[in-house]
LOLUM-626159 format. One record per atom (N, C-alpha, C, CB): residue number from 1; residue in one letter; x, z, y. Coordinates in pm, 1 decimal, padded with zeros to 6 digits. Glycine has a CB too. Layout:
BEGIN
<atom nr="NUM" rest="A" east="X" up="Z" north="Y"/>
...
//
This chain:
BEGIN
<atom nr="1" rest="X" east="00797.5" up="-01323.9" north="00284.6"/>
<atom nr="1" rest="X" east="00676.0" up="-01396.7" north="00253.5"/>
<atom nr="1" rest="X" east="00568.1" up="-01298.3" north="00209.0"/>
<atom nr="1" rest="X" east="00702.0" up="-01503.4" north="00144.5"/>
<atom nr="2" rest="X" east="00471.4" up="-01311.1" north="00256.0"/>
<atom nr="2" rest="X" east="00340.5" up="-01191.2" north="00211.2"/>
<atom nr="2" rest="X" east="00262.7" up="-01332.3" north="00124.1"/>
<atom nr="2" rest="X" east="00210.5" up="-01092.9" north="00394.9"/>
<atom nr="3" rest="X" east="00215.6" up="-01230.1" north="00043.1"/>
<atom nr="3" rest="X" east="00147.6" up="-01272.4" north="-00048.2"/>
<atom nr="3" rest="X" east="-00019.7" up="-01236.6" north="-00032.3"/>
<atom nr="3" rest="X" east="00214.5" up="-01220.3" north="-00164.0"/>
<atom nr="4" rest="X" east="-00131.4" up="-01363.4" north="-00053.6"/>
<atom nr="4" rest="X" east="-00254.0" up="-01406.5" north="00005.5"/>
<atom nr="4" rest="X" east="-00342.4" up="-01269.7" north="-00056.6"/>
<atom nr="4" rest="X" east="-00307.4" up="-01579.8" north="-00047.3"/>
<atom nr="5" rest="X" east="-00398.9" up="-01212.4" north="-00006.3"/>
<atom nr="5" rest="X" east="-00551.8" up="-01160.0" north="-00043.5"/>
<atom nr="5" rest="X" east="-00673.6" up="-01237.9" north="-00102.8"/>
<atom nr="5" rest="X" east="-00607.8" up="-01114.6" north="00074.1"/>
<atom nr="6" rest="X" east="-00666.1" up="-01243.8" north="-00234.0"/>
<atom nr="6" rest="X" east="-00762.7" up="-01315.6" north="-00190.9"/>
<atom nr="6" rest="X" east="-00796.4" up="-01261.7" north="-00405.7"/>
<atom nr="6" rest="X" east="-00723.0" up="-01514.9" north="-00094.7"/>
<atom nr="7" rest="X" east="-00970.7" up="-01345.9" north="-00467.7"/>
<atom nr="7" rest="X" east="-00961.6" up="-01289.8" north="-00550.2"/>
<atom nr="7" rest="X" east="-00859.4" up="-01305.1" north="-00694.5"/>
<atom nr="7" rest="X" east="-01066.3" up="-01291.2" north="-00553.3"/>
<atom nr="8" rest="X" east="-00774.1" up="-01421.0" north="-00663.2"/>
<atom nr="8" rest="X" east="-00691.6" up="-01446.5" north="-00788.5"/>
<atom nr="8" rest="X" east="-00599.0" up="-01352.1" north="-00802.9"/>
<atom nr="8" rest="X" east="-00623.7" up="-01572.6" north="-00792.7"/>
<atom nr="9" rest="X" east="-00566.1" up="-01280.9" north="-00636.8"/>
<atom nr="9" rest="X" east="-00479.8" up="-01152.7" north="-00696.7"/>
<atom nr="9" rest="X" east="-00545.6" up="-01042.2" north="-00740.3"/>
<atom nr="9" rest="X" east="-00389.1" up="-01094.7" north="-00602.4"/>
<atom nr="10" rest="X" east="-00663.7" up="-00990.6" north="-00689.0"/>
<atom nr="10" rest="X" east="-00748.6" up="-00907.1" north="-00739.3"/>
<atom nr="10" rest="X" east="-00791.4" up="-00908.0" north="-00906.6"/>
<atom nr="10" rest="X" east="-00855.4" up="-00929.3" north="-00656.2"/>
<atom nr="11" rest="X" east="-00779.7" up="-01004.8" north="-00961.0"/>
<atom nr="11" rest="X" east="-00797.0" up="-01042.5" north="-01093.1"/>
<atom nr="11" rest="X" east="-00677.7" up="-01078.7" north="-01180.2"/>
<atom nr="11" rest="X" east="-00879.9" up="-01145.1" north="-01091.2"/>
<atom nr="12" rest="X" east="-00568.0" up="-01054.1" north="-01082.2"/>
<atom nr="12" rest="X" east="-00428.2" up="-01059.9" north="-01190.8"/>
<atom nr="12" rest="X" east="-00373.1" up="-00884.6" north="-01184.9"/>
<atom nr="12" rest="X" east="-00267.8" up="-01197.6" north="-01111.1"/>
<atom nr="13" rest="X" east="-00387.8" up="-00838.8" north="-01075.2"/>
<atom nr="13" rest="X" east="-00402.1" up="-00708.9" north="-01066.7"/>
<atom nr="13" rest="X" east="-00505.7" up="-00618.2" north="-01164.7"/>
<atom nr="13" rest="X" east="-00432.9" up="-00697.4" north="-00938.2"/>
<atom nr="14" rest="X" east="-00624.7" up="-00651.9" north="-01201.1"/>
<atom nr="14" rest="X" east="-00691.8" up="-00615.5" north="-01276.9"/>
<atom nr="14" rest="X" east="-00669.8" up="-00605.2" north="-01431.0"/>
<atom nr="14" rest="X" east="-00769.8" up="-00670.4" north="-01245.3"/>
<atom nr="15" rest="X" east="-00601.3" up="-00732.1" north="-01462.5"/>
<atom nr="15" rest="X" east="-00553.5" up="-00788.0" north="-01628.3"/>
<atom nr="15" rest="X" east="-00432.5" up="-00720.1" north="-01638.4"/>
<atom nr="15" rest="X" east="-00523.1" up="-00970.5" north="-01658.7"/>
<atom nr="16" rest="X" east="-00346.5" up="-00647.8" north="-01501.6"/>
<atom nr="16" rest="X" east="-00247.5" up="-00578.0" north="-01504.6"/>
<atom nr="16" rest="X" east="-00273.4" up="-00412.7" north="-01594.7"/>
<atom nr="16" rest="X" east="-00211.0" up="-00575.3" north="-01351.5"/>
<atom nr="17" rest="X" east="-00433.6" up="-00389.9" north="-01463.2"/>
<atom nr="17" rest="X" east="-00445.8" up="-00227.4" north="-01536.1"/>
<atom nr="17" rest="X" east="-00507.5" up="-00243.0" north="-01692.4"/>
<atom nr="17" rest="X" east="-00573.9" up="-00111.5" north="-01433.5"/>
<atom nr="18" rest="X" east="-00576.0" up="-00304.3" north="-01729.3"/>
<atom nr="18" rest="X" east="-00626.9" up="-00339.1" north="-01849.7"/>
<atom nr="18" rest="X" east="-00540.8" up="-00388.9" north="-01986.7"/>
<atom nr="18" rest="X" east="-00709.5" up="-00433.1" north="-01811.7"/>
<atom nr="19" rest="X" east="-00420.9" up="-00439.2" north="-01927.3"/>
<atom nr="19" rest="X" east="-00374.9" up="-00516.7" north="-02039.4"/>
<atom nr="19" rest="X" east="-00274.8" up="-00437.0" north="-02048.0"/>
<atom nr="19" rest="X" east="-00347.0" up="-00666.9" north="-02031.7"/>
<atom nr="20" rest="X" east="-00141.0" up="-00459.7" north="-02173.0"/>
<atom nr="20" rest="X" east="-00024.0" up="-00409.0" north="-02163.8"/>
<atom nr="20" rest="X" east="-00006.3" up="-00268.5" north="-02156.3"/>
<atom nr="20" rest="X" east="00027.6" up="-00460.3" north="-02072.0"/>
<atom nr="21" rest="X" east="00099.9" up="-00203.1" north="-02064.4"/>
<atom nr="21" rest="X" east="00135.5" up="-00058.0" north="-02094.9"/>
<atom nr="21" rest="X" east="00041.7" up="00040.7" north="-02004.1"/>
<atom nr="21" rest="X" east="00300.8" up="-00031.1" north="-02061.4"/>
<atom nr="22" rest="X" east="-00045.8" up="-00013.7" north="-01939.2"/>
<atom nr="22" rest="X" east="-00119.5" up="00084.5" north="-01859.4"/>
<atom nr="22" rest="X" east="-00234.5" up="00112.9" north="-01908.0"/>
<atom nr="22" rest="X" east="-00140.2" up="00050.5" north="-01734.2"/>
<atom nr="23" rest="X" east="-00333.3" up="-00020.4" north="-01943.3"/>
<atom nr="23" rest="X" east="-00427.7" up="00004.0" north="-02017.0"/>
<atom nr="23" rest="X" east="-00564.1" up="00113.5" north="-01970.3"/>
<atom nr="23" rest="X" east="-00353.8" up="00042.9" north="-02125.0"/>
<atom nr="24" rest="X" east="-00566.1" up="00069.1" north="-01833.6"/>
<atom nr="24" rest="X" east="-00665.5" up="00166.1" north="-01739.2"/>
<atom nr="24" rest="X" east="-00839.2" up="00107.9" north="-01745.4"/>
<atom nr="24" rest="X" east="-00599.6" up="00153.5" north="-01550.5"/>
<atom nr="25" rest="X" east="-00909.7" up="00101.5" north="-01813.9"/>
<atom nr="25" rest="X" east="-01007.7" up="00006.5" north="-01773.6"/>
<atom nr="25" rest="X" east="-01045.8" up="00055.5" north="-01658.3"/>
<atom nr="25" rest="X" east="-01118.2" up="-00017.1" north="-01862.1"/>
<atom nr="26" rest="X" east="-01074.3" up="00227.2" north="-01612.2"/>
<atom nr="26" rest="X" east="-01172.5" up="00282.2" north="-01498.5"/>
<atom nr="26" rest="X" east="-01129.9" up="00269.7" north="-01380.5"/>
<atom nr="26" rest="X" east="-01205.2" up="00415.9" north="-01504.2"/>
<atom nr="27" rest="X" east="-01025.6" up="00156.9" north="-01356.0"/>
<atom nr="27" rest="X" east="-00947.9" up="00167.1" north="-01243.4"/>
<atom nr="27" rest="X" east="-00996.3" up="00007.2" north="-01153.7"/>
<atom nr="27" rest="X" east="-00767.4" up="00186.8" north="-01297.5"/>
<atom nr="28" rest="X" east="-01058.6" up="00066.6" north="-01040.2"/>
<atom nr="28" rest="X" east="-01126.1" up="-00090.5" north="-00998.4"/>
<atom nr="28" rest="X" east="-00998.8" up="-00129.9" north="-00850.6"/>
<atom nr="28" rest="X" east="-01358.9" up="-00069.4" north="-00922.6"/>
<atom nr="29" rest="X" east="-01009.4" up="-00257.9" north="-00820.8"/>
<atom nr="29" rest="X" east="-00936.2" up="-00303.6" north="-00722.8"/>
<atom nr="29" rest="X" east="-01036.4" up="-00363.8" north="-00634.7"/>
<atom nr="29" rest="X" east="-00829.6" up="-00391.8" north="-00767.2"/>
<atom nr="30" rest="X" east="-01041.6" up="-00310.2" north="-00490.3"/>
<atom nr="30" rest="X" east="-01081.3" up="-00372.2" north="-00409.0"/>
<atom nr="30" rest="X" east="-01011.2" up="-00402.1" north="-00249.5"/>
<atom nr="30" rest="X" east="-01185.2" up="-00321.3" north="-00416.8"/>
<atom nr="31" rest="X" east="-01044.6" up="-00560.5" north="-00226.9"/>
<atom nr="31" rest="X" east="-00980.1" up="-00621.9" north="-00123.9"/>
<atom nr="31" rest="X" east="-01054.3" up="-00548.2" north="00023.3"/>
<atom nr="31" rest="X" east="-01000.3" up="-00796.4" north="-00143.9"/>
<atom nr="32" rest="X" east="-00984.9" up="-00515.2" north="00116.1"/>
<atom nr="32" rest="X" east="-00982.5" up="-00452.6" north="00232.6"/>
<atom nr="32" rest="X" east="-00912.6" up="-00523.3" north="00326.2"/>
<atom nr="32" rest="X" east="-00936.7" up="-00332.6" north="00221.6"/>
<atom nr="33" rest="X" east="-00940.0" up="-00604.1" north="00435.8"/>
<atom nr="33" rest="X" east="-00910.0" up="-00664.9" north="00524.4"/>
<atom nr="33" rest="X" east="-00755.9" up="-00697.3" north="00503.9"/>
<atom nr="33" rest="X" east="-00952.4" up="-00598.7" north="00634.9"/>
<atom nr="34" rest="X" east="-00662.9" up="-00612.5" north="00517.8"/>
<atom nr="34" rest="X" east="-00477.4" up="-00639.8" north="00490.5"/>
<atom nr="34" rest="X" east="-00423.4" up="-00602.4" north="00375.2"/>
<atom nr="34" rest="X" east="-00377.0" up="-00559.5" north="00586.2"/>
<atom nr="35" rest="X" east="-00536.2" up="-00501.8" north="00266.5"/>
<atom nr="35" rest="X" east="-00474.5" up="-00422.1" north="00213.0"/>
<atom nr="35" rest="X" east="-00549.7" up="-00422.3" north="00054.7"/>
<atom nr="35" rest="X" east="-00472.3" up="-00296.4" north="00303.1"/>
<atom nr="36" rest="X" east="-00512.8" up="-00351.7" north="-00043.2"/>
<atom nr="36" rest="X" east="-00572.6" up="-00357.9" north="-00178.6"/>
<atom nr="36" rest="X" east="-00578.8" up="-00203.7" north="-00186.4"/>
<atom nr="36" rest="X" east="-00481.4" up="-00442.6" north="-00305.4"/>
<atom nr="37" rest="X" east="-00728.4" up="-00179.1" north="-00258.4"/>
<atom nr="37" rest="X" east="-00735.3" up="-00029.2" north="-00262.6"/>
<atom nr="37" rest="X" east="-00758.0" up="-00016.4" north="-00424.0"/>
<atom nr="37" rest="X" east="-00867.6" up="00043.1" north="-00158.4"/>
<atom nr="38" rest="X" east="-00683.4" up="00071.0" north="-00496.2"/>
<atom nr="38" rest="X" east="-00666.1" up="00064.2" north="-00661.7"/>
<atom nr="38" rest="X" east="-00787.5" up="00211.2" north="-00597.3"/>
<atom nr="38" rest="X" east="-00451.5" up="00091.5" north="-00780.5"/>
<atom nr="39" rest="X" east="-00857.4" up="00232.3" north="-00706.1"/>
<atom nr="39" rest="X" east="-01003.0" up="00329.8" north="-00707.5"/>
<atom nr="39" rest="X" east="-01068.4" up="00400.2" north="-00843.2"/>
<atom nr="39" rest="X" east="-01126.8" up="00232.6" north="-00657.5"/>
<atom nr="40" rest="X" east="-01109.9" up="00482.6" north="-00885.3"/>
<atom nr="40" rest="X" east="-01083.3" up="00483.4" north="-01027.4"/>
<atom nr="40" rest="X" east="-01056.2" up="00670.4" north="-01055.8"/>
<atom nr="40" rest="X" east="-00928.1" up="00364.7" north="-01063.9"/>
<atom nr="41" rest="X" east="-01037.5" up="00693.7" north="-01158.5"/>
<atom nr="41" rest="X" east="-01019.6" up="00839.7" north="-01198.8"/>
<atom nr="41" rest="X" east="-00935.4" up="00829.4" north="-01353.6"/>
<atom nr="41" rest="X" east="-01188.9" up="00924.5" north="-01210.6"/>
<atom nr="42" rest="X" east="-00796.4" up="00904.8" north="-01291.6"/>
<atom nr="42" rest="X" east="-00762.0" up="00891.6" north="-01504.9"/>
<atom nr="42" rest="X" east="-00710.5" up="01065.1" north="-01503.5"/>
<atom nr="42" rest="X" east="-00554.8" up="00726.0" north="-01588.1"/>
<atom nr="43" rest="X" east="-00655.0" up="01102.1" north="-01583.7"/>
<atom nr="43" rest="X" east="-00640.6" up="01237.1" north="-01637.1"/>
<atom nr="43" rest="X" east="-00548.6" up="01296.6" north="-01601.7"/>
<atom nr="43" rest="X" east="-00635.7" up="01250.0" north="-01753.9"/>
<atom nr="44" rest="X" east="-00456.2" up="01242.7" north="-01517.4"/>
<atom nr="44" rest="X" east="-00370.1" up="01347.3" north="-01474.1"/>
<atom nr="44" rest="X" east="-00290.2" up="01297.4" north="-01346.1"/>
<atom nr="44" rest="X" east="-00273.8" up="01389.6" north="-01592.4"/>
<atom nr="45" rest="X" east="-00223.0" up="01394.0" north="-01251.7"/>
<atom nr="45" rest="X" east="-00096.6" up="01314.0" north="-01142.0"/>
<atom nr="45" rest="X" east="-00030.7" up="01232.0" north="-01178.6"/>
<atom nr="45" rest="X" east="00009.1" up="01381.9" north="-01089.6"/>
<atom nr="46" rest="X" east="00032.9" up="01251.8" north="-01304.4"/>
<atom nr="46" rest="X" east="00164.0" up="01169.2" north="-01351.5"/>
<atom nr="46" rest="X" east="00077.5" up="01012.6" north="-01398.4"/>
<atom nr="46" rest="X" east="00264.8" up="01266.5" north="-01514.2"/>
<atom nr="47" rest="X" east="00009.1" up="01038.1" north="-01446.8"/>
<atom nr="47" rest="X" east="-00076.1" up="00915.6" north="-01522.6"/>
<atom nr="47" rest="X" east="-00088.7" up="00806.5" north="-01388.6"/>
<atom nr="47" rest="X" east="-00261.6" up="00977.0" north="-01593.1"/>
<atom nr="48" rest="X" east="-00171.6" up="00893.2" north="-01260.0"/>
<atom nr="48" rest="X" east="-00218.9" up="00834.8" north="-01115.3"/>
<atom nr="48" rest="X" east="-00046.3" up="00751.9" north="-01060.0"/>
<atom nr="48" rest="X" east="-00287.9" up="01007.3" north="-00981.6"/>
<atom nr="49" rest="X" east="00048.2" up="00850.7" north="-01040.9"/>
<atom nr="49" rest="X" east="00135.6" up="00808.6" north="-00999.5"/>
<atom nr="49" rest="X" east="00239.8" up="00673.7" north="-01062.3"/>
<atom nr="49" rest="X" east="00176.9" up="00914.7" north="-00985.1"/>
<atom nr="50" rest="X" east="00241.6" up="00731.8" north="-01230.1"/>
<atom nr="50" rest="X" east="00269.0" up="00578.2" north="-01294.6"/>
<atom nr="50" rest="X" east="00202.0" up="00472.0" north="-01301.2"/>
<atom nr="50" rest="X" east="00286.8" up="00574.7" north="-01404.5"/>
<atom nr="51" rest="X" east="00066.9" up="00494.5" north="-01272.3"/>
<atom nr="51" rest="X" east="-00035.2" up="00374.0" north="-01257.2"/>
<atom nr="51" rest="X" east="00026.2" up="00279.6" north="-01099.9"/>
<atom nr="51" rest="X" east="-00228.6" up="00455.6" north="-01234.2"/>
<atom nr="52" rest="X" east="00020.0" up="00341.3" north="-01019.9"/>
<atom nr="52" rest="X" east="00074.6" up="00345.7" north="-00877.1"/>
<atom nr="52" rest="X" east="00195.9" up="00262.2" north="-00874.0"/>
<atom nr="52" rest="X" east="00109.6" up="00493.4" north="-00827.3"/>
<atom nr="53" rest="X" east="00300.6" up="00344.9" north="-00927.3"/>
<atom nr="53" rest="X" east="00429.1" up="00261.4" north="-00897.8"/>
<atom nr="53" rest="X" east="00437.1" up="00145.6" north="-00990.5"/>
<atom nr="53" rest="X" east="00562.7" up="00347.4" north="-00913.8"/>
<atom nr="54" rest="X" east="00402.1" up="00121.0" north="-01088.5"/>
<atom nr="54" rest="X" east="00398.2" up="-00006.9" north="-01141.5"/>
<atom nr="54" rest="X" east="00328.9" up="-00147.1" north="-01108.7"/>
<atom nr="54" rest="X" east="00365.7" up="00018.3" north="-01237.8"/>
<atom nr="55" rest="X" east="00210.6" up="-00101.6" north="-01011.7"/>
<atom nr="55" rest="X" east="00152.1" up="-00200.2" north="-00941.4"/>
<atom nr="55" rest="X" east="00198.8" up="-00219.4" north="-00796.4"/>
<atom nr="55" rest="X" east="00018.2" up="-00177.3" north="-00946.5"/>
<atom nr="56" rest="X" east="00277.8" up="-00106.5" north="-00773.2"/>
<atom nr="56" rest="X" east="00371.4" up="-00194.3" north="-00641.9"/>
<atom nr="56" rest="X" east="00491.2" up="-00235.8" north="-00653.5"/>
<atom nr="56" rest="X" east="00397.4" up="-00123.8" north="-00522.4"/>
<atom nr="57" rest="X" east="00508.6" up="-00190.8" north="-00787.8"/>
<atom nr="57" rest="X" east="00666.2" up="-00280.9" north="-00857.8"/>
<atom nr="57" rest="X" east="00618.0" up="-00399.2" north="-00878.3"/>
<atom nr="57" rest="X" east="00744.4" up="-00229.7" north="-01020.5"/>
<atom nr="58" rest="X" east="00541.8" up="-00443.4" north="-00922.9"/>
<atom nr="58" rest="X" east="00496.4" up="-00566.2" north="-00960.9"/>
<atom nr="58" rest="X" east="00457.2" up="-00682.9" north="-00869.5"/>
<atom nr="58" rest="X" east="00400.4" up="-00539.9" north="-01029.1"/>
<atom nr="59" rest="X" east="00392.2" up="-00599.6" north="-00754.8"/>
<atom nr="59" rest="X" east="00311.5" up="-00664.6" north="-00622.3"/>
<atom nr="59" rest="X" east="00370.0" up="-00655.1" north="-00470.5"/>
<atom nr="59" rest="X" east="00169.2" up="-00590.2" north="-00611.5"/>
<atom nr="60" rest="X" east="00526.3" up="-00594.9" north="-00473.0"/>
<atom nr="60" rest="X" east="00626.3" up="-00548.3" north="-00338.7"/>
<atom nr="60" rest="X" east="00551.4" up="-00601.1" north="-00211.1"/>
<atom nr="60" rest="X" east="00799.6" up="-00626.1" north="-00341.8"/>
<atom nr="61" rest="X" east="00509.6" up="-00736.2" north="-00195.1"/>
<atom nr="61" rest="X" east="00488.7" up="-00797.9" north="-00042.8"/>
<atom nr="61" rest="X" east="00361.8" up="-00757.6" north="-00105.1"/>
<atom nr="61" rest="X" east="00532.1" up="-00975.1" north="00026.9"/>
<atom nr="62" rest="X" east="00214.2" up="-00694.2" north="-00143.1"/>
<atom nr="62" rest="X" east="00106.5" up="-00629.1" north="-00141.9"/>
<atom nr="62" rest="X" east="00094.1" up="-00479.3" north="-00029.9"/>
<atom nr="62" rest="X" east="00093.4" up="-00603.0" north="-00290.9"/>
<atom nr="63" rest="X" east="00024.5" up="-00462.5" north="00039.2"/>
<atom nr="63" rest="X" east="-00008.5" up="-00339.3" north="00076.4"/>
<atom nr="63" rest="X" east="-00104.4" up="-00294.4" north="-00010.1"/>
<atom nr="63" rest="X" east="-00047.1" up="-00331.0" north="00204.4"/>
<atom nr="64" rest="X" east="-00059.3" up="-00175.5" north="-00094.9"/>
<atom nr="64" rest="X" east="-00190.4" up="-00147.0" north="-00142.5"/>
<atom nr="64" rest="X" east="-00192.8" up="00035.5" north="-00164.4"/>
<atom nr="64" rest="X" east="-00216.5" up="-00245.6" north="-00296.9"/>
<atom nr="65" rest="X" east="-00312.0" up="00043.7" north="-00114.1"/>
<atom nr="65" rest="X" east="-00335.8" up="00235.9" north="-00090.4"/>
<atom nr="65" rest="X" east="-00383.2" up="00275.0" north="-00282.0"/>
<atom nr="65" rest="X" east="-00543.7" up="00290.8" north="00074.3"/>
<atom nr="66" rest="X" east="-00374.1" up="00381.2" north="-00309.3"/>
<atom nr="66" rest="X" east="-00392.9" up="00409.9" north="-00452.8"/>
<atom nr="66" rest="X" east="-00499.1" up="00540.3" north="-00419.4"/>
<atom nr="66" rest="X" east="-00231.7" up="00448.2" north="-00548.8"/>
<atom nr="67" rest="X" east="-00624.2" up="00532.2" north="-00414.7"/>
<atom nr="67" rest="X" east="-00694.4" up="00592.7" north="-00423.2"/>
<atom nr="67" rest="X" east="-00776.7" up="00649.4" north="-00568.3"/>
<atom nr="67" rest="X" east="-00738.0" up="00541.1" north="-00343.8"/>
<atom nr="68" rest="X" east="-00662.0" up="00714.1" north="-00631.4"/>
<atom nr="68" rest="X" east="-00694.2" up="00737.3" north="-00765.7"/>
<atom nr="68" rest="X" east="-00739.9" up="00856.8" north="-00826.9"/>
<atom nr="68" rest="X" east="-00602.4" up="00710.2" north="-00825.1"/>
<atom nr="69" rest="X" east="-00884.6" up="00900.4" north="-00800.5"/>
<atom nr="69" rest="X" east="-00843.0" up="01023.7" north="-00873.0"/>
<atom nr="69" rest="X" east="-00825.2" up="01094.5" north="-00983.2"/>
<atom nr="69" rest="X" east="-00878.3" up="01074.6" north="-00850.1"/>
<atom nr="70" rest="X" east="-00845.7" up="01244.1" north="-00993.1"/>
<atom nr="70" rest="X" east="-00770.0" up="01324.9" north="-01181.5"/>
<atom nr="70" rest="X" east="-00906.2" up="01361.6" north="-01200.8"/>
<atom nr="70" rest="X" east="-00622.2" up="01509.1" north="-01197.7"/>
<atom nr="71" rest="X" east="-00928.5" up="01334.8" north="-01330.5"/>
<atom nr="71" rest="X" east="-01044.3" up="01392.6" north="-01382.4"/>
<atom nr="71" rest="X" east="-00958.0" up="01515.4" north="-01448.9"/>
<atom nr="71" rest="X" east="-01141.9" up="01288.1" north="-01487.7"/>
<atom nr="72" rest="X" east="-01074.0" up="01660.6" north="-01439.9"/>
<atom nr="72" rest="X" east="-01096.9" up="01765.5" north="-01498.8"/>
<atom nr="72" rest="X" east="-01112.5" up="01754.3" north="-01619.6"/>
<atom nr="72" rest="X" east="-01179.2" up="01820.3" north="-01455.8"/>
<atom nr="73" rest="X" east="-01024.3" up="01801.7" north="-01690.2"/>
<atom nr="73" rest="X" east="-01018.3" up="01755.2" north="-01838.3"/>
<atom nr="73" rest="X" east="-01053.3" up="01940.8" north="-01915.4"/>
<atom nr="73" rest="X" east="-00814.8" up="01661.3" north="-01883.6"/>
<atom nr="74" rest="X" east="-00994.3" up="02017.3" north="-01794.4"/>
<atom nr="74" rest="X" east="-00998.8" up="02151.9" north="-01834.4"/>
<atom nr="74" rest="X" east="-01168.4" up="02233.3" north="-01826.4"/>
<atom nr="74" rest="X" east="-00884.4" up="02224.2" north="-01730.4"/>
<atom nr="75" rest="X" east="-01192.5" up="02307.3" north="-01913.7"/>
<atom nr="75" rest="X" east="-01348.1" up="02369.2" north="-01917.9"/>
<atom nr="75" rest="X" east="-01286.5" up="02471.7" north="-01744.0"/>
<atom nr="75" rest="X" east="-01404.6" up="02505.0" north="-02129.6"/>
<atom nr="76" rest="X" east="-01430.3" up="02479.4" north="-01641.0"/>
<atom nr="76" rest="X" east="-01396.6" up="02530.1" north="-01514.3"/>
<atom nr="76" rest="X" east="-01391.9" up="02652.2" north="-01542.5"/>
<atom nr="76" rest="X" east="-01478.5" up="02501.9" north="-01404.5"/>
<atom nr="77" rest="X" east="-01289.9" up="02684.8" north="-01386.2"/>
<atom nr="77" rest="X" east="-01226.6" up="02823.0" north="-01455.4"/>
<atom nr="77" rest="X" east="-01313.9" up="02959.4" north="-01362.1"/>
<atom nr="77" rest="X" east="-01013.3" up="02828.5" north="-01424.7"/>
<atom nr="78" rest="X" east="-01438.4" up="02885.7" north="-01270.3"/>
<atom nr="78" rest="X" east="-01547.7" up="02944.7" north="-01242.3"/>
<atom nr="78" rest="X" east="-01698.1" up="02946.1" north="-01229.5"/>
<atom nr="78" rest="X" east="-01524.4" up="02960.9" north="-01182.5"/>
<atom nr="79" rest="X" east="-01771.4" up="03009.4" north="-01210.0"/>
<atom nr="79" rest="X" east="-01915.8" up="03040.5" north="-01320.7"/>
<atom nr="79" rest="X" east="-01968.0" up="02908.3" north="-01131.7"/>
<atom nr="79" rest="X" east="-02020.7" up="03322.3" north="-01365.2"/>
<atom nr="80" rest="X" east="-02062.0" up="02829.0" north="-01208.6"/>
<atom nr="80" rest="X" east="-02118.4" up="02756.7" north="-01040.1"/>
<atom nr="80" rest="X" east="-02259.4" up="02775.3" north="-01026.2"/>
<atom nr="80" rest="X" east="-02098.4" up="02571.6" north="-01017.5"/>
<atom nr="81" rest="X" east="-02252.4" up="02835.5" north="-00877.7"/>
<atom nr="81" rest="X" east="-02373.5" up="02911.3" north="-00874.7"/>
<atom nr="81" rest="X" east="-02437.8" up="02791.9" north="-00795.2"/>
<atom nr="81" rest="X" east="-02370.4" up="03073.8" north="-00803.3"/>
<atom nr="82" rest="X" east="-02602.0" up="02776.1" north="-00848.3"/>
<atom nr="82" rest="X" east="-02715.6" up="02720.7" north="-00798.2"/>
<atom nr="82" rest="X" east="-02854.5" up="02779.9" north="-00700.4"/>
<atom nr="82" rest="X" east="-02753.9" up="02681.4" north="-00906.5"/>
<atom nr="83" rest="X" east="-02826.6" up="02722.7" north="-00579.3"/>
<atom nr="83" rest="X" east="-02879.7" up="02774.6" north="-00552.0"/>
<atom nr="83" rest="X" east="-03071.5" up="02711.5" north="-00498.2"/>
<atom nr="83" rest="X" east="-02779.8" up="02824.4" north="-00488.0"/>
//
């Protein structure tokens, strides 16, 4: 059984990253023709990847791509030239 696209999952998915053990606010969900795209920036791989597998543990019959990226938390480790 696949489960509907539509916005009530987009908004239970949302109360997912926000609420409880993930607690992501910068992480947006958007509906894409078959698929759910998680979007957003948090601080590290591991953070991206546990964000990830818990929303397809949760959502199995969901297709959803995790387009998440790592924010630079580190001062850069070269001088950026303007030109």
């Amino acid at each position: 059984m696949s489960t509907q696209l539509d916005e009530y999952l987009e908004a239970e998915i949302q109360s997912l990253l926000t609420d409880g053990r993930i607690a992501e606010l910068g992480i947006t969900v958007q509906r894409r023709e078959h698929l759910l795209v998680l979007g957003g920036e948090v601080e590290s791989a591991h953070r991206r990847d546990e964000i990830c597998r818990q929303i397809n543990e949760r959502f199995p019959d969901v297709e959803i791509t995790c387009d998440i990226g790592i924010t630079r938390t580190q001062a850069p480790s070269e001088v950026e030239e303007i030109s």
